[in-house]
C-alpha positions as CSV (number, residue, x, y, z in Angstrom):
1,X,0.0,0.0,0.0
2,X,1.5,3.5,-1.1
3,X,1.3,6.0,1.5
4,X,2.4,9.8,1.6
5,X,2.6,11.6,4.5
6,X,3.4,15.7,4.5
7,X,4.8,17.7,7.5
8,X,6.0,20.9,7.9
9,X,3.5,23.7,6.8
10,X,2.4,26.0,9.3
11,X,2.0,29.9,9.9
12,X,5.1,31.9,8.8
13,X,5.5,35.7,8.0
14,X,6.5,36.9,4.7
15,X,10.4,36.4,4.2
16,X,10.5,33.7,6.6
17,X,11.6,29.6,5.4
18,X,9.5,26.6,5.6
19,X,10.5,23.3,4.9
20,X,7.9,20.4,3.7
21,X,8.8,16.8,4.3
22,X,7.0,14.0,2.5
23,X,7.6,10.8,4.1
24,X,7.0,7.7,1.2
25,X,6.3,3.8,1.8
26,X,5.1,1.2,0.1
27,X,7.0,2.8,-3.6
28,X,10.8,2.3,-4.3
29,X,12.1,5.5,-4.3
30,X,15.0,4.5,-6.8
31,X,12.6,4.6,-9.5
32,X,10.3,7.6,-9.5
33,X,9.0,11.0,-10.2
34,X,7.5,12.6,-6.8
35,X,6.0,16.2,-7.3
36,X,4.7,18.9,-4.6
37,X,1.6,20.7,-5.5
38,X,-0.4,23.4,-4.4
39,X,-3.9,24.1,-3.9
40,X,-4.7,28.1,-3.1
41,X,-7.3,28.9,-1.0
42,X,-10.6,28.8,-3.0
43,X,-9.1,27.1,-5.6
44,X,-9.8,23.6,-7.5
45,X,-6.9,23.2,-9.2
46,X,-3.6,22.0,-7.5
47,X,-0.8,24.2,-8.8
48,X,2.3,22.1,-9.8
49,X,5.4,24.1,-7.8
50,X,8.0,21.5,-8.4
51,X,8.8,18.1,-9.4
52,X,12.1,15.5,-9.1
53,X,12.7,12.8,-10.9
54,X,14.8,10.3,-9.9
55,X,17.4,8.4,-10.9
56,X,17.8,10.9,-13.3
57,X,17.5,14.1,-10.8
58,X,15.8,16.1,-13.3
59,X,13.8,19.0,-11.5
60,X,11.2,21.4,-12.3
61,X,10.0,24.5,-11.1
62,X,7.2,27.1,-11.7
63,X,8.4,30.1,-12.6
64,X,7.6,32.1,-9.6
65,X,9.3,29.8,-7.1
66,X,12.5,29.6,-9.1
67,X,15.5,30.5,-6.4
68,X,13.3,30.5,-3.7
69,X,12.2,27.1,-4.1
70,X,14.6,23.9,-3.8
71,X,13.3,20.1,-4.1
72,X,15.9,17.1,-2.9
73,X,15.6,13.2,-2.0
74,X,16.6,12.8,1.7
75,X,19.8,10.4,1.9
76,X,19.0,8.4,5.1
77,X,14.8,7.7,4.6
78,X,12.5,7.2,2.0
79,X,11.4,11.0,2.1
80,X,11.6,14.2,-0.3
81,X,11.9,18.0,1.1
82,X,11.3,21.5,-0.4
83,X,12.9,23.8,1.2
84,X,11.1,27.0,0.3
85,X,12.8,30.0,1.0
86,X,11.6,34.0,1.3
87,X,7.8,33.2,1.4
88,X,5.4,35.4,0.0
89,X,1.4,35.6,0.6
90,X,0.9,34.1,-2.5
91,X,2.5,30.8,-1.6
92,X,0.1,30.0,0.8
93,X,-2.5,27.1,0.9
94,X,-2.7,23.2,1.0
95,X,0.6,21.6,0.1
96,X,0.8,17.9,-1.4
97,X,2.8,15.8,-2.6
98,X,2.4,13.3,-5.3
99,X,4.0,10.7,-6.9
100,X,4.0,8.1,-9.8
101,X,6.8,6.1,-12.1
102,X,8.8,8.7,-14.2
103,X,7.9,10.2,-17.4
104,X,5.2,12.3,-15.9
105,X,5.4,16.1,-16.0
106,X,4.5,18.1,-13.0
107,X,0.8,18.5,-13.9
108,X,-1.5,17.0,-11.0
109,X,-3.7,14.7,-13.4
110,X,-0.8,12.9,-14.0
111,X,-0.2,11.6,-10.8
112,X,-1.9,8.5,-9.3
113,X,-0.8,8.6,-5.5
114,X,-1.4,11.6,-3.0
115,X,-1.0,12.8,0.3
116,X,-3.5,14.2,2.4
117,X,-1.6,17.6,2.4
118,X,-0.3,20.6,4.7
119,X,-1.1,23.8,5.2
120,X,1.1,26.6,4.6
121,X,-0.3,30.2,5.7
122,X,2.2,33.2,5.2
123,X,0.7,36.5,6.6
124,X,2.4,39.4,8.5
C-alpha cells in the first residue's frame, strides 16, 4: 500500500523559510517521479510548484518559485523535502505531494498517489 505523509507547513510571516517533508512507503524511491503541489485557497486546481525525478534528478520548477524554491531526496529515509525560502502571501495554501513512475510532468492529473496535504499560511 502507497502512503504519503506531508509535514512541515504551518503559519510563517513573509520572508520567513519553511521546509515540507514528505515521508514515502510502500514505492521504491529509486525509481520515480515525486512532485509537490499546491492548492490556493478557494481554488480547484492543484498548482504544480516542483517536481524530481529520480534516478535521473531532473527537477522542475514554476516560474515564480524559481530561487526560492529547492526540491531534494533525503539520503538516510524514504522521504523528499522542499525547502522554500523567502515566502510570499501568495505561496500559501494546501501543500501535497504526489508521486507516480517517471515520465510524468508536473501537472497534477498525471499523478496516481497523494498525500493528504499541509497547510502553509504566510501572513504578516
Amino acid at each position: 500500500q502507497v502512503q504519503l505523509v506531508e509535514s512541515g507547513g504551518g503559519l510563517v510571516q513573509p520572508g520567513e523559510s519553511l521546509s515540507l517533508s514528505c515521508a514515502v512507503s510502500g514505492f521504491s524511491l529509486e525509481y520515480v517521479a515525486i512532485g509537490w503541489f499546491r492548492q490556493a485557497p478557494g481554488e480547484e486546481e492543484r498548482e504544480g510548484i516542483s517536481c524530481l525525478s529520480i534516478p535521473w534528478d531532473g527537477t522542475y520548477y514554476t516560474n515564480r518559485v524559481k530561487g526560492r524554491f529547492s526540491v531534494s531526496r533525503d539520503s538516510d529515509r524514504d522521504a523528499v523535502t522542499l525547502k522554500m525560502n523567502n515566502l510570499t502571501p501568495d505561496d500559501s495554501g494546501i501543500y501535497y505531494c504526489a508521486l507516480d513512475l517517471p515520465g510524468r510532468t508536473c501537472v497534477s492529473p498525471q499523478f496516481k498517489y497523494w498525500g493528504q496535504g499541509t497547510p502553509v499560511t504566510v501572513s504578516v
